[in-house]
N, C-alpha and C positions, 0 to 999 in steps of 0.2 A: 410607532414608537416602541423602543425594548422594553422587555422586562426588566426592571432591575433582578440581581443577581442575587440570592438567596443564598449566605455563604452557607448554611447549613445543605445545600447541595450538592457542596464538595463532601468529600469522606474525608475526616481528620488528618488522615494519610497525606491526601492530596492539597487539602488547604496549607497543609506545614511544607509541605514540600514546593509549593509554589510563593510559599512569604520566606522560605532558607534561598531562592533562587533571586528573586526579589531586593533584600537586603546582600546578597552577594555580589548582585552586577550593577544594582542602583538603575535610574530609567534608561529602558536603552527605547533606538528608536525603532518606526515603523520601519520590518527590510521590505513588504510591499512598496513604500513608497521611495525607495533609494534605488539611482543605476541600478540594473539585474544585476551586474558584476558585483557591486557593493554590498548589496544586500541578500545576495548568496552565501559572501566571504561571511557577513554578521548570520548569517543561519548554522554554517557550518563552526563558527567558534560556538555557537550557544548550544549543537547539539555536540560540542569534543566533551561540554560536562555528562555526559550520560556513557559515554563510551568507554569506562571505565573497569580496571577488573573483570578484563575479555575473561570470558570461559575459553580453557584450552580444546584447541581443536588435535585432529589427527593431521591434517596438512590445512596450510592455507595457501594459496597459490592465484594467481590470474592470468589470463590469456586474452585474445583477443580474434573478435570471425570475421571474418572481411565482407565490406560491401554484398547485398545484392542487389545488382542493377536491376534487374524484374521485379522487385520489392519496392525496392526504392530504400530501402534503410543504407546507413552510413557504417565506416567499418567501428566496433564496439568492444570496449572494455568489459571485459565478465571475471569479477571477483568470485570464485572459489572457496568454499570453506565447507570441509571435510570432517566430520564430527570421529569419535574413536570406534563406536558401533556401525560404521555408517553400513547401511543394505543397499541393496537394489532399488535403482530408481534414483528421483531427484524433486528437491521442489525451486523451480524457480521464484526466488522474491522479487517483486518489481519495488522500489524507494518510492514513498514520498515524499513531498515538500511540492505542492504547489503544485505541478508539471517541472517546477521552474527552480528549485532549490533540492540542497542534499544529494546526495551520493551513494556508492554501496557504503562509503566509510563513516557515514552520519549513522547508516543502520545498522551498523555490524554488530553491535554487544546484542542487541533484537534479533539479528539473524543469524548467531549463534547458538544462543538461546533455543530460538525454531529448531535451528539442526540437529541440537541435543533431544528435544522433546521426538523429532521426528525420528530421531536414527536415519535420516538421508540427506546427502552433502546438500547445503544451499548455494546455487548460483543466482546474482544479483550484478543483472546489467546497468551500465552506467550510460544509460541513452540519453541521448539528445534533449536539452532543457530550452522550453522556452526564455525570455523571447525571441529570442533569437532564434530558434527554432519550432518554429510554429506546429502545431496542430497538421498533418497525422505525423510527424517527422519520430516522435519519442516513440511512441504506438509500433510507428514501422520497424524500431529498433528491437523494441519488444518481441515481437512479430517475427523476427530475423533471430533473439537466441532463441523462444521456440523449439524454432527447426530445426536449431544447429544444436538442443540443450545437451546432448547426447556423445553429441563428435566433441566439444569442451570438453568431457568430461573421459576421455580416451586416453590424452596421454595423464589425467591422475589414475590409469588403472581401475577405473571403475567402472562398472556392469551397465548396459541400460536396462529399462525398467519402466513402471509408471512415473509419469511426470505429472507432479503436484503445482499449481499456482499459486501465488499467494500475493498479497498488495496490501499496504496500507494508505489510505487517504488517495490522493492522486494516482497512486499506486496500484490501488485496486482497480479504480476505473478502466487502466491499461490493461491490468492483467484478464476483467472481465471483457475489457471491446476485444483484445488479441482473441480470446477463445471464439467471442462470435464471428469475428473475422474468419477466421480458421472455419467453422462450421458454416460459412459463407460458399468456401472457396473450396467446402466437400472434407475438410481433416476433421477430425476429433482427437489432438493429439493431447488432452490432459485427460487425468483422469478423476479431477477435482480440482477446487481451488479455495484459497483460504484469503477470504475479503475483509476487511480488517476497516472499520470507518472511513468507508469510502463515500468520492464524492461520485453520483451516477447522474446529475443533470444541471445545467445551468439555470435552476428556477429557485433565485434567491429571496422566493414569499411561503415556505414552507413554516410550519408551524417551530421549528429547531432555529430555524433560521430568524424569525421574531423574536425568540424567547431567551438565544444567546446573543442577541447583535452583536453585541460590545464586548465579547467573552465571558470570562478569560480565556485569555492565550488566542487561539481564531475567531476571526471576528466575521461578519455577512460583508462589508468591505473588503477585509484581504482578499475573501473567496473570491469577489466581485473582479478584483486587481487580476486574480492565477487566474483565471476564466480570460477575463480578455486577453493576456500574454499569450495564454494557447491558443484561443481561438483566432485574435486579431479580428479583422472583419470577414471571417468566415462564418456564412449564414449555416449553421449546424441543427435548425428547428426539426428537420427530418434525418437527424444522420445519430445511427445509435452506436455507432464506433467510435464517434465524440461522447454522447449521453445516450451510455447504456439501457437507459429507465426506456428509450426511445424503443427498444426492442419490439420486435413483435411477440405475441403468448409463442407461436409456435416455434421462437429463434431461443427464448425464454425455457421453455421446456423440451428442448431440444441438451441444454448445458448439460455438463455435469452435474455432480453432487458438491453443491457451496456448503462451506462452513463462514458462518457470518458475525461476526463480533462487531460493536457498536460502542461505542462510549457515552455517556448517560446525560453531561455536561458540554454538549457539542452541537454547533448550528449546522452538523451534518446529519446529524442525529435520524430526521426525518427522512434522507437517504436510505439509509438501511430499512427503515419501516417501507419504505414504501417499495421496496427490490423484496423484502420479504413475502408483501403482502399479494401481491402480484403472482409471487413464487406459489404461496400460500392456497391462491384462486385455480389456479393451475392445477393442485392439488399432488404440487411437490411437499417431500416431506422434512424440509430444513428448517432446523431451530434459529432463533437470531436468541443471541445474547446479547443485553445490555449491562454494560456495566455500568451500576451507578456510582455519582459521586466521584469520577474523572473526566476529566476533559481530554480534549481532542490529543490524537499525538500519545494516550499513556504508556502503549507498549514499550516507547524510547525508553520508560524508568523505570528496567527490572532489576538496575541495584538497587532501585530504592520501594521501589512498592509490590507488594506480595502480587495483590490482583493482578498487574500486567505480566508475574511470572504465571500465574494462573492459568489467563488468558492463554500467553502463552503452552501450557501443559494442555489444555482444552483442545485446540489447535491442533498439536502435534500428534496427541491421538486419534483425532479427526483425520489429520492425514496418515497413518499409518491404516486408519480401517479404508479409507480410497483407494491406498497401494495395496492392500490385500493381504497385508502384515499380522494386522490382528484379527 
């Protein structure tokens, strides 16, 4: 049985900012349980409110890399966005929303944001969404700008360099399976990553996942819902390019340098503690941040909440010390 929900666990910030969101759109419904098509389209109107008063970039632009048939990924959209200081280098952002919702255009005020903090352009593939596209299909997308983050990023005239990772939510998980993949197959081609309340296993009895069942905002059912869409009946109890957590210590300490941010109010929560602690045994030396008093998702609201621009700032020096900047 959950916990009930403690509003004093939200921070005033975020409790107001979710009863002005509330009384604006009145009930809407679950989009886990509508068509994927449907309830992608209801994900993407609810995150155009946050998208708001872009920050100006230096160019914004997109391209696209074609298939690799040895991969197996399909041919991919890569949104571009070039901040006015940008340096050498690059960080790629992978989306969340499930596996299965969102876009680069749901994340884009977030991943402007990033680029400004970092001083280096973000590219933010638009890969393959379940259900429709199952489990490794988005991964291999991932996987595929990678390798290509560099040659994108040629005809905007720009340098290659260290390349940064970065994820939120579903998005992390991808950007962390892509790197072990890569160190699978002999590459070390990041040279960090910034993992943002990620999900890293399908084990929906953790102690976050009890204590938010019913939220707010993600619930231990939706997660339940984007887990089977990616997986479908793919048996993944041994496979850490699905759930990360799966890793072994020496695939684990083998990564780079994570920079790890958590959110306080989130039945993911237990995810990052337990990627940290792991890290932590190993006798890596990365801080995990939690923010309290927001729930899942807050980066989305940096016109409206300080801490996710924070967060944000936290981040983008964190990658600038990976790229060799500071």
């Amino acid at each position: 049985m959950s916990a009930v929900l403690d509003i004093s666990q939200l921070s005033p910030q975020m409790a107001a900012l979710l009863a002005r969101v509330a009384a604006e759109t009145g009930p809407q419904p679950d989009p886990t349980m509508l068509p994927p098509a449907e309830g992608r389209a209801l994900s993407a109107e609810g995150n155009r409110r946050w998208n708001v008063d872009l920050p100006a970039m230096a160019e914004v632009g997109e391209t696209w890399i074609d298939p690799d048939p040895a991969l197996g990924s399909a041919r991919t959209r890569i949104k571009v966005l070039v901040p006015p200081t940008a340096g050498e280098g690059a960080v790629l952002f992978v989306h969340g929303g499930g596996f299965a919702f969102c876009s680069p255009e749901t994340h884009e005020r977030c991943a402007r944001v990033l680029a400004l903090e970092c001083s280096m352009p973000v590219l933010l593939p638009d890969y393959r969404l379940a259900p429709e596209h199952p489990y490794p299909a988005g991964l291999l997308d991932v996987i595929a700008t990678v390798r290509k983050a560099f040659a994108v990023l040629q005809p905007f005239g720009l340098s290659a360099g260290p390349l940064i990772l970065a994820g939120d939510s579903a998005g992390a998980n991808l950007a962390l399976a892509a790197m072990l993949h890569e160190q699978y197959e002999g590459r070390q081609p990041a040279a960090g990553a910034l993992l943002f309340y990620g999900t890293y296993a399908n084990n929906f009895h953790t102690e976050s996942y009890r204590d938010f069942e019913d939220g707010p905002g993600l619930t231990t059912a939706k997660m339940q819902r984007y887990w089977q869409w990616y997986l479908g009946d793919r048996d993944v109890s041994a496979d850490p390019l699905a759930c990360p957590l799966l890793a072994s210590d020496e695939a684990l300490l083998a990564l780079p340098p994570l920079h790890l941010t958590a959110a306080g109010v989130d039945p993911l929560l237990s995810d990052s503690i337990a990627l940290h602690g792991r890290l932590g045994k190993l006798g890596r030396g990365e801080a995990l941040t939690i923010v309290p008093g927001v729930t899942h998702g807050f980066l989305q609201n940096t016109f409206d909440l300080a801490v996710a621009r924070e967060a944000l700032a936290a981040a983008g020096a964190a990658a600038r010390r990976m790229a060799g900047m500071d």
